[in-house]
Each structure stands twice: as C-alpha cells, then as structure tokens.
mmCIF file of the N, C-alpha and C atoms, coordinates in Angstrom:
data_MODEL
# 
_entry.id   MODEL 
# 
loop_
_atom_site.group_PDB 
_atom_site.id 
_atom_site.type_symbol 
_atom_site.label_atom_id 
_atom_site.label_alt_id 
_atom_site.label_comp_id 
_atom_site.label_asym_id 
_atom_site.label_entity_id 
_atom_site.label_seq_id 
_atom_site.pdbx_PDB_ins_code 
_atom_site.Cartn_x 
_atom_site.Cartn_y 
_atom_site.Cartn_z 
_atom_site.occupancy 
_atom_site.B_iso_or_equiv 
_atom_site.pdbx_formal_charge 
_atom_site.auth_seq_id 
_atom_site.auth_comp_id 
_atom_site.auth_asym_id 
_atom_site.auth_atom_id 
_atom_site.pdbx_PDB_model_num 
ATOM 1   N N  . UNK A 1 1  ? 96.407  127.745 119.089 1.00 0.00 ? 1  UNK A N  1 
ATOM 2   C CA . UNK A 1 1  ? 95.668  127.748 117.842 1.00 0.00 ? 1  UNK A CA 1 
ATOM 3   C C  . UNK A 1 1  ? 96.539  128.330 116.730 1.00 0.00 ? 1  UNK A C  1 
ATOM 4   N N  . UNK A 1 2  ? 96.188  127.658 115.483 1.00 0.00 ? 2  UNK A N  1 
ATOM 5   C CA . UNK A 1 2  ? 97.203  128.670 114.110 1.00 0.00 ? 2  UNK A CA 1 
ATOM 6   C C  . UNK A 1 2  ? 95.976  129.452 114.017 1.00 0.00 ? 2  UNK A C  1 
ATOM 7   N N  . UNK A 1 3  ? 96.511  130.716 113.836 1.00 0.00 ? 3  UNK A N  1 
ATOM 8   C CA . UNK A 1 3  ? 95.636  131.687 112.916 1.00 0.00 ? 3  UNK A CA 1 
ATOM 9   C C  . UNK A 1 3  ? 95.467  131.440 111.083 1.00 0.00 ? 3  UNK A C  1 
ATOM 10  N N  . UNK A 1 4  ? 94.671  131.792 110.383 1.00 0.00 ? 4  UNK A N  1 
ATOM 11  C CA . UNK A 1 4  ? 94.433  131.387 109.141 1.00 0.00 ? 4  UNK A CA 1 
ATOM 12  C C  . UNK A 1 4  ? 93.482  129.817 108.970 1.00 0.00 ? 4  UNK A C  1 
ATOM 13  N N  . UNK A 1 5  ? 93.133  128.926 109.940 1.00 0.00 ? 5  UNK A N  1 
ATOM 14  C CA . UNK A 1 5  ? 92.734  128.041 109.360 1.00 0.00 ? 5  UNK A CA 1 
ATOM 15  C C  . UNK A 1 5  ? 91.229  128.087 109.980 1.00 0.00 ? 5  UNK A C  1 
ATOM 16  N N  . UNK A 1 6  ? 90.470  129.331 110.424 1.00 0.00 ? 6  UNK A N  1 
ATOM 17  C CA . UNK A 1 6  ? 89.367  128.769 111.705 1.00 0.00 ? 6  UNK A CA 1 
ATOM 18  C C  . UNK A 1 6  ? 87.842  128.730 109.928 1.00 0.00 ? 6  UNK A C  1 
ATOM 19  N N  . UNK A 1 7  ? 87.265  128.134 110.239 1.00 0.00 ? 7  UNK A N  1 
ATOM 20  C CA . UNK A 1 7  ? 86.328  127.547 109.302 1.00 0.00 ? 7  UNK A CA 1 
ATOM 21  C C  . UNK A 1 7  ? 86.770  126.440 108.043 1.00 0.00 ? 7  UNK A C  1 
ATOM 22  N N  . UNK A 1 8  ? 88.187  125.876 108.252 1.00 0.00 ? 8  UNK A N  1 
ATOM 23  C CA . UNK A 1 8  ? 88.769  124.866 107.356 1.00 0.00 ? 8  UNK A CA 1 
ATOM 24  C C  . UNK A 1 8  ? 88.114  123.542 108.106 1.00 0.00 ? 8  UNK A C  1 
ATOM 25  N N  . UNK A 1 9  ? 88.099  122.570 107.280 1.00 0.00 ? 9  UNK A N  1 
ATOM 26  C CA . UNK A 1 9  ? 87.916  121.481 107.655 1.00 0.00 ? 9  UNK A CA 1 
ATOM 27  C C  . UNK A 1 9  ? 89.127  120.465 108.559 1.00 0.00 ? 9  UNK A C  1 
ATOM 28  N N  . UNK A 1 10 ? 88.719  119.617 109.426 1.00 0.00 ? 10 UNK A N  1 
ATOM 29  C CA . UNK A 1 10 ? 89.508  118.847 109.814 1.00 0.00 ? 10 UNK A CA 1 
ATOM 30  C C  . UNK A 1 10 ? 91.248  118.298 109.187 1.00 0.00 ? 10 UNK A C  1 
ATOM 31  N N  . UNK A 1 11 ? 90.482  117.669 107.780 1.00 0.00 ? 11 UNK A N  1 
ATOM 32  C CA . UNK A 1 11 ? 91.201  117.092 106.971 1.00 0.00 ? 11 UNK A CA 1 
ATOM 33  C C  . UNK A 1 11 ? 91.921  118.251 106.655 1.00 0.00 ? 11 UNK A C  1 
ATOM 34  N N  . UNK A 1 12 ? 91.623  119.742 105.853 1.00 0.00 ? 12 UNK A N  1 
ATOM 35  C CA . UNK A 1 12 ? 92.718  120.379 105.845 1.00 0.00 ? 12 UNK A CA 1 
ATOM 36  C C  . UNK A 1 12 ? 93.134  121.160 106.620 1.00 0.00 ? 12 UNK A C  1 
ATOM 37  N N  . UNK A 1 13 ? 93.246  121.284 107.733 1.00 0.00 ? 13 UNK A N  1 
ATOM 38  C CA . UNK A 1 13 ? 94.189  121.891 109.237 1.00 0.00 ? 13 UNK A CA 1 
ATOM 39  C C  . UNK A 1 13 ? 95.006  120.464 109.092 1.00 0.00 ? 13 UNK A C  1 
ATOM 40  N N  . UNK A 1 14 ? 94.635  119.356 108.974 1.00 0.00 ? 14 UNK A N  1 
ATOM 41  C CA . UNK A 1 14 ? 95.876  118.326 109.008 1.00 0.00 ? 14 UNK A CA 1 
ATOM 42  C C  . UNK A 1 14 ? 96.932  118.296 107.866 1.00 0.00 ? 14 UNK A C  1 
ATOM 43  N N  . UNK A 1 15 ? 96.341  118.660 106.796 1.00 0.00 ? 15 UNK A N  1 
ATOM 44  C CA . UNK A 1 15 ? 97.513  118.682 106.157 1.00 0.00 ? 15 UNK A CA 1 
ATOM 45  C C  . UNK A 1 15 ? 98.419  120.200 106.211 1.00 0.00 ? 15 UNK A C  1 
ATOM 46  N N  . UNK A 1 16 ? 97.653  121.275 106.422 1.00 0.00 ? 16 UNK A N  1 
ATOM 47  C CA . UNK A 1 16 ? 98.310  122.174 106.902 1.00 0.00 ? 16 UNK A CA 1 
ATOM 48  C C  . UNK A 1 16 ? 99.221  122.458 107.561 1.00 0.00 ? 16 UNK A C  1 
ATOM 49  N N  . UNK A 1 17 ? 98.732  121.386 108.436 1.00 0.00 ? 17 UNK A N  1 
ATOM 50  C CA . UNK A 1 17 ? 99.784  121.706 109.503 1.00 0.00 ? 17 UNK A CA 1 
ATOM 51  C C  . UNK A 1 17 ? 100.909 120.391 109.483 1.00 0.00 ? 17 UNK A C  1 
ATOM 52  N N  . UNK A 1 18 ? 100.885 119.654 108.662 1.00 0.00 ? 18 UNK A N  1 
ATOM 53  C CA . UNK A 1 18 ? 101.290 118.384 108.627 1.00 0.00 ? 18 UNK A CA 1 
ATOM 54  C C  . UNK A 1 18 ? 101.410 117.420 109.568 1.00 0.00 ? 18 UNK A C  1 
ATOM 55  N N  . UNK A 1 19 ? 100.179 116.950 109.910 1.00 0.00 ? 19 UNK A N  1 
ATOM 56  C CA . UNK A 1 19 ? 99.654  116.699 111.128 1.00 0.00 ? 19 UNK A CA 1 
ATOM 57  C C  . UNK A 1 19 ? 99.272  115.371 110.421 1.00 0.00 ? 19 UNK A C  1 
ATOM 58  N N  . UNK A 1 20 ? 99.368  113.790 111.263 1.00 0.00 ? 20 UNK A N  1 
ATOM 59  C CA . UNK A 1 20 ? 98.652  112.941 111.144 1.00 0.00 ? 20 UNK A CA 1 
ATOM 60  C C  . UNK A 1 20 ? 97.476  112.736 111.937 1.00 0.00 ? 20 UNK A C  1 
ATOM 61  N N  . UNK A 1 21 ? 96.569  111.835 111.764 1.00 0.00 ? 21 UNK A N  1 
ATOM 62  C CA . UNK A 1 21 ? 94.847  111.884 111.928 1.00 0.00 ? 21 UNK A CA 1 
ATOM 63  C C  . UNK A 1 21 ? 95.393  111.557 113.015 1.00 0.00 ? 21 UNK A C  1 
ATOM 64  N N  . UNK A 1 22 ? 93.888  111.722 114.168 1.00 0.00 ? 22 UNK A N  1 
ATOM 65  C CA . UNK A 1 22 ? 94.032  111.014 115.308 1.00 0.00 ? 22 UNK A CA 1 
ATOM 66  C C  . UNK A 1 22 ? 94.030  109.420 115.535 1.00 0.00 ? 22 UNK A C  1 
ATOM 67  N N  . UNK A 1 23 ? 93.306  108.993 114.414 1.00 0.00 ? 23 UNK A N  1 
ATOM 68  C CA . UNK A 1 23 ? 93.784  107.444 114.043 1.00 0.00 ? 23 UNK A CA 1 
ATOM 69  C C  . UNK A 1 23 ? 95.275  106.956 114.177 1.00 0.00 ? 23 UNK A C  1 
ATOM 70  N N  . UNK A 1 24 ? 95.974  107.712 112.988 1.00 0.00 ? 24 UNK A N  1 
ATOM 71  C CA . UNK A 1 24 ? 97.051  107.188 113.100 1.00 0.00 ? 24 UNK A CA 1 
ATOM 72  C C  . UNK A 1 24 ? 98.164  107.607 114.413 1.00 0.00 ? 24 UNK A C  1 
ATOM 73  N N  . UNK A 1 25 ? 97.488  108.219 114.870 1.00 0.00 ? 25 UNK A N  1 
ATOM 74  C CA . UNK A 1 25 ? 98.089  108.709 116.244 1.00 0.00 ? 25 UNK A CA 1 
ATOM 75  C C  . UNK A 1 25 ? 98.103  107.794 117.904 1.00 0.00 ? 25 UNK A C  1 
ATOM 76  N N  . UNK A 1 26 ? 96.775  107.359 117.293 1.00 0.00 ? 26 UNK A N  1 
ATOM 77  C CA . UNK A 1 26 ? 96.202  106.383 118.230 1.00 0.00 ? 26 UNK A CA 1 
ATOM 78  C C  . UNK A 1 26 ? 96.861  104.892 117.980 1.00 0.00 ? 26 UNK A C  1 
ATOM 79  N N  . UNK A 1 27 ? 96.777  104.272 116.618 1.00 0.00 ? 27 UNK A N  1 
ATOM 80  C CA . UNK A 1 27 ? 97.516  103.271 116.181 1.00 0.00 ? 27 UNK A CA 1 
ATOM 81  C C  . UNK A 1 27 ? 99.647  103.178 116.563 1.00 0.00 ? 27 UNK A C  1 
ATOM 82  N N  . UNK A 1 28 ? 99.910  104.664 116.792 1.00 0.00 ? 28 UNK A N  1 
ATOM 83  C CA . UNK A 1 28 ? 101.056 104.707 116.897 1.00 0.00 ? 28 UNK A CA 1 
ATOM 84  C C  . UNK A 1 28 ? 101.381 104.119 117.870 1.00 0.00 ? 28 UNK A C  1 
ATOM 85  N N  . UNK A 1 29 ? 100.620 105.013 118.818 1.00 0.00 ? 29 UNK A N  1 
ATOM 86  C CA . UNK A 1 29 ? 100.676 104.649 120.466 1.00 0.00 ? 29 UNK A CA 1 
ATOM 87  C C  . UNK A 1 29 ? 100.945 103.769 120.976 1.00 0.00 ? 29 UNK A C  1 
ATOM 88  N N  . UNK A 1 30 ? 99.491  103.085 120.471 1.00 0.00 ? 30 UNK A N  1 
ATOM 89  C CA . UNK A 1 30 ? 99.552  101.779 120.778 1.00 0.00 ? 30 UNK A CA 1 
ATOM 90  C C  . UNK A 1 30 ? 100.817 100.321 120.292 1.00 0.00 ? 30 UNK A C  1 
ATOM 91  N N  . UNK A 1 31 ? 101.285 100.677 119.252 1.00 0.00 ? 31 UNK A N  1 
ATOM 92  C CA . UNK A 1 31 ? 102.584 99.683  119.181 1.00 0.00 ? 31 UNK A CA 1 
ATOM 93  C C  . UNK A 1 31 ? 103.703 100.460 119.660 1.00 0.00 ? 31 UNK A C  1 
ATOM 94  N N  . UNK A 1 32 ? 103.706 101.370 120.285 1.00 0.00 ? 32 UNK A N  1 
ATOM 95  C CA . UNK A 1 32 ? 104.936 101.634 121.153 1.00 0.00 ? 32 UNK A CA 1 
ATOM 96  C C  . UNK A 1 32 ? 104.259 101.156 122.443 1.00 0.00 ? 32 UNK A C  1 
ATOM 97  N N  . UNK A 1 33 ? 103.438 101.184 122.958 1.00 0.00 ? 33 UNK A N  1 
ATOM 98  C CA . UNK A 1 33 ? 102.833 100.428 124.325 1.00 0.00 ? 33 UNK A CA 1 
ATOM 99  C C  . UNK A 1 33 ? 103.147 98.594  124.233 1.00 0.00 ? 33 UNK A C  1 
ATOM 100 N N  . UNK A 1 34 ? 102.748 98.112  123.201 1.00 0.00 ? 34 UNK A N  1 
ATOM 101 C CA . UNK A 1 34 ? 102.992 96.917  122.827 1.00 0.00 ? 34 UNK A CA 1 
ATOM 102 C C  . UNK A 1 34 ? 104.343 96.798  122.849 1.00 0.00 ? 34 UNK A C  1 
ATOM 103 N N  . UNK A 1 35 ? 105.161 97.376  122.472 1.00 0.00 ? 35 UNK A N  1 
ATOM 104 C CA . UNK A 1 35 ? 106.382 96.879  122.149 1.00 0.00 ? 35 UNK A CA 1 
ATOM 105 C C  . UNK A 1 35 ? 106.990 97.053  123.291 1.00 0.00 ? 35 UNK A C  1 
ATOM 106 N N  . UNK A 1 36 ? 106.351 97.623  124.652 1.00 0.00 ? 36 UNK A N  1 
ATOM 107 C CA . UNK A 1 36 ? 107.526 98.443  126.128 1.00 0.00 ? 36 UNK A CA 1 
ATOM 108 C C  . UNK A 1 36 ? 106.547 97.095  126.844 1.00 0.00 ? 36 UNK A C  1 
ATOM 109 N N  . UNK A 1 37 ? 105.432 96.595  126.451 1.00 0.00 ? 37 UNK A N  1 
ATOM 110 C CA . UNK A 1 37 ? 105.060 95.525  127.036 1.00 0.00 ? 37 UNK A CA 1 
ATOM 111 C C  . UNK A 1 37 ? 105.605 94.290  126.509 1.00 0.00 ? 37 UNK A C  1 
ATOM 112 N N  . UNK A 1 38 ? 105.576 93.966  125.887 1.00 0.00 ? 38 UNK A N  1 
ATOM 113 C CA . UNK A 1 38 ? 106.557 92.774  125.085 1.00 0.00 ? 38 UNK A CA 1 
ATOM 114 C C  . UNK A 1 38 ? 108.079 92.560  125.855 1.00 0.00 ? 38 UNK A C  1 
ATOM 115 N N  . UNK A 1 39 ? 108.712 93.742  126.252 1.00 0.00 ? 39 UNK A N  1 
ATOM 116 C CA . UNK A 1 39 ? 109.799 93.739  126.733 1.00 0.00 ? 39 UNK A CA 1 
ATOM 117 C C  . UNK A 1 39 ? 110.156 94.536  128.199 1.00 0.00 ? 39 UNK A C  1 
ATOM 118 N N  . UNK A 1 40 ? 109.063 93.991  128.444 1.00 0.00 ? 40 UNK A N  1 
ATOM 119 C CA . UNK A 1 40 ? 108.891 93.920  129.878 1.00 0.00 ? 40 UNK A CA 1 
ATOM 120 C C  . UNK A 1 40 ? 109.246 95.796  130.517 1.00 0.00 ? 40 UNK A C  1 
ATOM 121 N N  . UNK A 1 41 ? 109.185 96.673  129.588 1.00 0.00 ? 41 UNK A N  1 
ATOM 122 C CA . UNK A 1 41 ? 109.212 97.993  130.588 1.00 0.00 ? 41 UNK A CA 1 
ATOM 123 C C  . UNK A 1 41 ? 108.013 98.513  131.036 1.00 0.00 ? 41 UNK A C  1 
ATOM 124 N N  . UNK A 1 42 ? 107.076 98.211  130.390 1.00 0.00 ? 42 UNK A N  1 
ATOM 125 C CA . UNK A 1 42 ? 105.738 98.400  130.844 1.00 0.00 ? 42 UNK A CA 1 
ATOM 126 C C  . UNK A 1 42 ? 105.049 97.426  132.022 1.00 0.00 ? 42 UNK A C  1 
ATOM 127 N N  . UNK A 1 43 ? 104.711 98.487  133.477 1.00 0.00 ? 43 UNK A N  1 
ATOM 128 C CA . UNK A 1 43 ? 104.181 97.295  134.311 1.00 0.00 ? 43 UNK A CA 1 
ATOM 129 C C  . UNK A 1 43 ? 102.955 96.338  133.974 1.00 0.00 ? 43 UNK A C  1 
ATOM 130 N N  . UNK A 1 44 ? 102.859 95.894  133.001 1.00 0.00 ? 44 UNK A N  1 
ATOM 131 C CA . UNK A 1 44 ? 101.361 95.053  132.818 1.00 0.00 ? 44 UNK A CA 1 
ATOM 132 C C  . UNK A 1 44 ? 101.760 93.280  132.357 1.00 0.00 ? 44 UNK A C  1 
ATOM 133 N N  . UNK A 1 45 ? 101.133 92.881  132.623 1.00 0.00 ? 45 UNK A N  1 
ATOM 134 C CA . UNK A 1 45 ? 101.132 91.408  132.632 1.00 0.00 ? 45 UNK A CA 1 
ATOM 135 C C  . UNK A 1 45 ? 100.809 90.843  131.238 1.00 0.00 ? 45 UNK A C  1 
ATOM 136 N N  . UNK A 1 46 ? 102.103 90.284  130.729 1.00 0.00 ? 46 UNK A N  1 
ATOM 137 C CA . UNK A 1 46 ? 101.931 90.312  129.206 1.00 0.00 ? 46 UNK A CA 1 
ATOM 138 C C  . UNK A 1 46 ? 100.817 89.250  128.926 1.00 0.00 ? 46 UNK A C  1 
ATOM 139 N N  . UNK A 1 47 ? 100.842 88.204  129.884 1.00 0.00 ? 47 UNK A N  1 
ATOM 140 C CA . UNK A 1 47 ? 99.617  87.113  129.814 1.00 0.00 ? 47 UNK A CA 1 
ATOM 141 C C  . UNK A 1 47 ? 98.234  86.990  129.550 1.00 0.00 ? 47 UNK A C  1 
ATOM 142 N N  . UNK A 1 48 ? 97.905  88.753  130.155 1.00 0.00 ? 48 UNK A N  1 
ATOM 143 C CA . UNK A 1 48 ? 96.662  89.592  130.238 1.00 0.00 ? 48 UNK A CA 1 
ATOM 144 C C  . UNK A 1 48 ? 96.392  90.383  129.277 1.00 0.00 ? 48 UNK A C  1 
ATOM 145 N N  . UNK A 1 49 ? 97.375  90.632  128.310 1.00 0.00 ? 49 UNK A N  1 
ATOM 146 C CA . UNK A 1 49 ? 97.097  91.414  127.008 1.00 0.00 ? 49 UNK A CA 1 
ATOM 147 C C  . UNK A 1 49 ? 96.965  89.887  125.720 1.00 0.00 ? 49 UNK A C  1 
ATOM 148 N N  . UNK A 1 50 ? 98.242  89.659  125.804 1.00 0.00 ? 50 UNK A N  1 
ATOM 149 C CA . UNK A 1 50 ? 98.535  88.079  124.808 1.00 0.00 ? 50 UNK A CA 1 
ATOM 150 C C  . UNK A 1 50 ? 98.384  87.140  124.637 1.00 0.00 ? 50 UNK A C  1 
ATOM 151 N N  . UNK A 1 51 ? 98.419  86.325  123.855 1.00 0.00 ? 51 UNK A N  1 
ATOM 152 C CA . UNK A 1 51 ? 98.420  84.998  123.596 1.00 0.00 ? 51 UNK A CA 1 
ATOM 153 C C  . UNK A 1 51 ? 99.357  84.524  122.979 1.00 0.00 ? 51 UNK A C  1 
ATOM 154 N N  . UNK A 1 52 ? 100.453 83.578  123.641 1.00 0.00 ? 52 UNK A N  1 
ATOM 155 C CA . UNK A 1 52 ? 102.069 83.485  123.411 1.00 0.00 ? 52 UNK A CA 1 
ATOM 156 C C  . UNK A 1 52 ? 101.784 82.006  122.156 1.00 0.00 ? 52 UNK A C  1 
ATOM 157 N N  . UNK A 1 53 ? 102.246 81.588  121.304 1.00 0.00 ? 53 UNK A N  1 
ATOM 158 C CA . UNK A 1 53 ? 102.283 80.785  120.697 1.00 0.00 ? 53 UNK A CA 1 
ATOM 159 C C  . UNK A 1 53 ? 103.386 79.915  121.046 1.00 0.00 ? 53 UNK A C  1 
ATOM 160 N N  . UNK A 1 54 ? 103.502 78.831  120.864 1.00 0.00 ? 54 UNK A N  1 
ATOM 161 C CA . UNK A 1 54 ? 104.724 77.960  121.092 1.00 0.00 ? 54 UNK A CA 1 
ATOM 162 C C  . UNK A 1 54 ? 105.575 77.649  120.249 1.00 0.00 ? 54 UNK A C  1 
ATOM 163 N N  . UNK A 1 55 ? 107.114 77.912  120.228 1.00 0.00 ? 55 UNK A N  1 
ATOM 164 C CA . UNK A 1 55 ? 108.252 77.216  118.945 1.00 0.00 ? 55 UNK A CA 1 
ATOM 165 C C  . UNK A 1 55 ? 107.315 75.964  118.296 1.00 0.00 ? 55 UNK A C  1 
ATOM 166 N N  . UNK A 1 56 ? 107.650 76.706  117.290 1.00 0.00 ? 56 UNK A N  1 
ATOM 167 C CA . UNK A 1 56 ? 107.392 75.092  116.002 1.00 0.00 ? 56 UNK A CA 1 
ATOM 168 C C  . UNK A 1 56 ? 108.597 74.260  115.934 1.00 0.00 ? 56 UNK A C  1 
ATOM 169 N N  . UNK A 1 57 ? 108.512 73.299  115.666 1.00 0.00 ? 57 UNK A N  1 
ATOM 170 C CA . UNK A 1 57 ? 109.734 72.780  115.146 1.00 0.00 ? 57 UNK A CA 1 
ATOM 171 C C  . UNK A 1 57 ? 110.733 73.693  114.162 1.00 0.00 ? 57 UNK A C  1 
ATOM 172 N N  . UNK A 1 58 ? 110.815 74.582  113.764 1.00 0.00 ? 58 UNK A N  1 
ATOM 173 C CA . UNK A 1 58 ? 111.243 75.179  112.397 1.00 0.00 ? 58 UNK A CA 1 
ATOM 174 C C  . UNK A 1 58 ? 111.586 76.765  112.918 1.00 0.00 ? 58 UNK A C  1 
ATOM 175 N N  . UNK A 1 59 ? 111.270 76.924  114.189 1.00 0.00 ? 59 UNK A N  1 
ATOM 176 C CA . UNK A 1 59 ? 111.510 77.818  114.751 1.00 0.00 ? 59 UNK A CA 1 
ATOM 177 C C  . UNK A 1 59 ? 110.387 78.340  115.590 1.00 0.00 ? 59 UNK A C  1 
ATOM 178 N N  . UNK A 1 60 ? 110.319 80.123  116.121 1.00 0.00 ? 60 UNK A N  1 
ATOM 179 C CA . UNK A 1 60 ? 109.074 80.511  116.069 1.00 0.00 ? 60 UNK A CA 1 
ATOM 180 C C  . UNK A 1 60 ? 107.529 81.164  115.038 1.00 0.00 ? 60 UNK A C  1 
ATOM 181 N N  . UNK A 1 61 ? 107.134 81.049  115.576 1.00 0.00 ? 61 UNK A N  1 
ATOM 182 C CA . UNK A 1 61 ? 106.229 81.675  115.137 1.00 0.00 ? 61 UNK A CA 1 
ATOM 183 C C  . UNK A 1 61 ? 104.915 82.527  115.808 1.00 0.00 ? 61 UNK A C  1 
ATOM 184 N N  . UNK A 1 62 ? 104.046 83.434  114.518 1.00 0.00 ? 62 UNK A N  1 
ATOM 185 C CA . UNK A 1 62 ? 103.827 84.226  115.356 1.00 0.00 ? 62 UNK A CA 1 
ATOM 186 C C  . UNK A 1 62 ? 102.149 84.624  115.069 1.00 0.00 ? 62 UNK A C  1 
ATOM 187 N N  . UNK A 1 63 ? 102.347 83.146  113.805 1.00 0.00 ? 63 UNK A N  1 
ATOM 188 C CA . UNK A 1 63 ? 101.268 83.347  113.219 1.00 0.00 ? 63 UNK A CA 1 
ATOM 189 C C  . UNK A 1 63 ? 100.264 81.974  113.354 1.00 0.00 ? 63 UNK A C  1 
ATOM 190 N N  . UNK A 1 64 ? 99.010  81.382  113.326 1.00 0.00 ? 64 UNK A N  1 
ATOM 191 C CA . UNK A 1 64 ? 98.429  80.704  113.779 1.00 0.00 ? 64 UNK A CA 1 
ATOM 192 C C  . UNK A 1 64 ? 98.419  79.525  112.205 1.00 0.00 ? 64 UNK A C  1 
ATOM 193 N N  . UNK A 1 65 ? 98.343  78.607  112.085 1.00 0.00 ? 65 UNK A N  1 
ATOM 194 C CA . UNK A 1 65 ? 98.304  77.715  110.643 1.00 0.00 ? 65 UNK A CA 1 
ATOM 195 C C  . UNK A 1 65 ? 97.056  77.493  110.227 1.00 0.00 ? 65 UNK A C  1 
ATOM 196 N N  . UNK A 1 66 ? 96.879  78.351  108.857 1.00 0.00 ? 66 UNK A N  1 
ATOM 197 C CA . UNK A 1 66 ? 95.288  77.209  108.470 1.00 0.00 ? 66 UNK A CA 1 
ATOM 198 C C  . UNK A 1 66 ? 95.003  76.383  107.987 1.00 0.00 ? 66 UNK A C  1 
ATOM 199 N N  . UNK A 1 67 ? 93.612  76.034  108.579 1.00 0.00 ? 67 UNK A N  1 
ATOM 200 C CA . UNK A 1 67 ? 93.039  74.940  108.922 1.00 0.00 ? 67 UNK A CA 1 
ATOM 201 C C  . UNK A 1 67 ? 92.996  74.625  107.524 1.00 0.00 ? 67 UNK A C  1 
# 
C-alpha cells in the first residue's frame, strides 16, 4: 500500500501513482496475447480465436470490403 492516499479516489491513486486503469491494462494484455498467438508462441489454435482472410489480388488484407 502507499501511505498518503487511503480515502482518495480510484482515479486519483492512478494518477498518483502513475498508474494506468485496469482497462487499459487489460486491453494491453490482451494484444500482447494476440500477437504471441499470431506467431505461433502461444499454445492456442489460431483457427479458434480468428478468422484468416484471403490475399486479394493487390496483396493482403486485413480488412473486410463494403458492401
């Protein structure tokens, strides 16, 4: 625990301490998990998380075309 912050709010113990939210903590995570799965260091079956798109003519892509 820091001493000095006990009855502060959430929001300021985070900036206090220069701390990001648990959001963005959680969001972090998760694209470093994505990215050790993508490249195969993570044991999980990328098939089971993703949906792989196929080369376009023009190269890849990663994004879906609208309709």
């Amino acid at each position: 625990m820091v001493s000095g912050l006990k009855g502060t709010s959430y929001a300021t113990k985070l900036i206090e301490m220069d701390m990001p939210t648990i959001k963005a903590r959680r969001e972090e995570t998760d694209m470093v998990e994505v990215f050790k799965i993508l490249l195969g260091i993570s044991n999980v079956d990328i098939l089971t998380c993703f949906t792989m798109n196929t080369p376009t003519k023009g190269g890849c892509t990663t994004r879906q075309a609208a309709d």
